[in-house]
C-alpha angles and dihedrals in degrees: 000000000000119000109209111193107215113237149269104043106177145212084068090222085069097055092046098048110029093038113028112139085020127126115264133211106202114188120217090231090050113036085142087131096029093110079054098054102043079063103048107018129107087214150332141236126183128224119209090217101227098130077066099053092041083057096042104035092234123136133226140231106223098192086060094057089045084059095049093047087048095054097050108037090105101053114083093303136147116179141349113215107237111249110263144176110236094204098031133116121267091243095050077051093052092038091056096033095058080049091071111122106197128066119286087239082083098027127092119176125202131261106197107207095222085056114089124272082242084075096049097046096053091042092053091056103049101093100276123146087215144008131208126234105203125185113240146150110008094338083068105113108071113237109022130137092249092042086048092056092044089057103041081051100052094046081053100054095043083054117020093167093053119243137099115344108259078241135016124273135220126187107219099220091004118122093106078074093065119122085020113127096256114103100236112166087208156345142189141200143147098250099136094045093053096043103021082100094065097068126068104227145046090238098058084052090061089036089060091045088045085056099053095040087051098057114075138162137243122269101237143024134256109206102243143158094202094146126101136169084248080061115126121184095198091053097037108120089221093190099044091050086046084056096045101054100038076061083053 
């Protein structure tokens, strides 16, 4: 599993010195460290931003992200997520994301959890290297019951055999998830940009992102219900239901 730190982590010295050699998330609308993390990253993904813009309001102009994507392909990077429209409709989703310009070895489109599992299977099987997982309608706070079960049943439903997904996955938002029993490929967040001022040293900075790049997820799913509405996230014994379920 990658584990992509969300940017821009300021002040700069924590991101030289608790990060460097890590894997980086830059978003279209704050490239403010991009020039950083092209030196000492691992590799890069892009964010189109439009969780942003959704937040904000603001809307985005979707030729100028093209042309940052474009600029910056070559560069350590492994994917750009495809521009979406987190409460539009599926068919505004398939209409920009058949707009994309570049191969869909860089490109990820979005699966947004309130769209039907018709989208996202057809999605999963049109020749791209990953797909995104974004939270949205009323799936739209991460690790909720309701969110938990969206996720176990779309994993299901992807493989209902169990086994490995038919494309990688990656949770936008999601590396609180890692170590968790779904088979993400991969997540992001900016987890330790929004929380790294809340410690009093450098090295608890690199403890907590030592913490969160040490935590993965299994390759492949075992088709499960394990969720209840007894289910508590805080209290689940991820690795003991993992082993459980690679025994299955």
């Amino acid at each position: 599993m990658i584990h992509y730190h969300g940017t821009p982590i300021t002040p700069n010295e924590i991101l030289l010195k608790a990060l460097r050699g890590r894997h980086f998330c830059v978003s279209y609308i704050r490239p403010d460290q991009l020039n950083m993390v092209k030196i000492i990253g691992q590799s890069l993904m892009f964010d189109n931003g439009a969780y942003s813009a959704w937040k904000t309001g603001k809307k985005l102009d979707w030729n100028k992200y093209y042309n940052f994507v474009e600029a910056n392909l070559n560069i350590h990077t492994d994917f750009a997520v495809i521009p979406d429209i987190i409460d539009g409709t599926e068919e505004d989703n398939n209409t920009i994301m058949r707009q994309w310009p570049f191969s869909k070895d860089y490109g990820a489109p979005v699966w947004h959890l309130h769209e039907s599992y018709k989208r996202l299977h057809t999605i999963a099987y049109l020749g791209y290297r990953r797909i995104c997982f974004g939270s949205s309608g009323e799936f739209a706070k991460i690790s909720t019951y309701l969110w938990l079960k969206r996720i176990e049943d779309a994993f299901n439903m992807l493989c209902p055999n169990g086994g490995q997904p038919p494309v990688a996955i990656h949770m936008l938002r999601g590396l609180s998830l890692s170590g968790s029993a779904f088979p993400f490929s991969s997540a992001d967040s900016t987890n330790i940009a929004r929380n790294h001022n809340k410690f009093n040293s450098i090295g608890e900075v690199i403890e907590m992102a030592n913490r969160i790049d040490g935590a993965n997820c299994p390759s492949k799913w075992c088709t499960t219900r394990f969720l209840d509405s007894s289910f508590s996230l805080d209290k689940c014994n991820w690795d003991e239901l993992w082993q459980k379920e690679r025994k299955a």
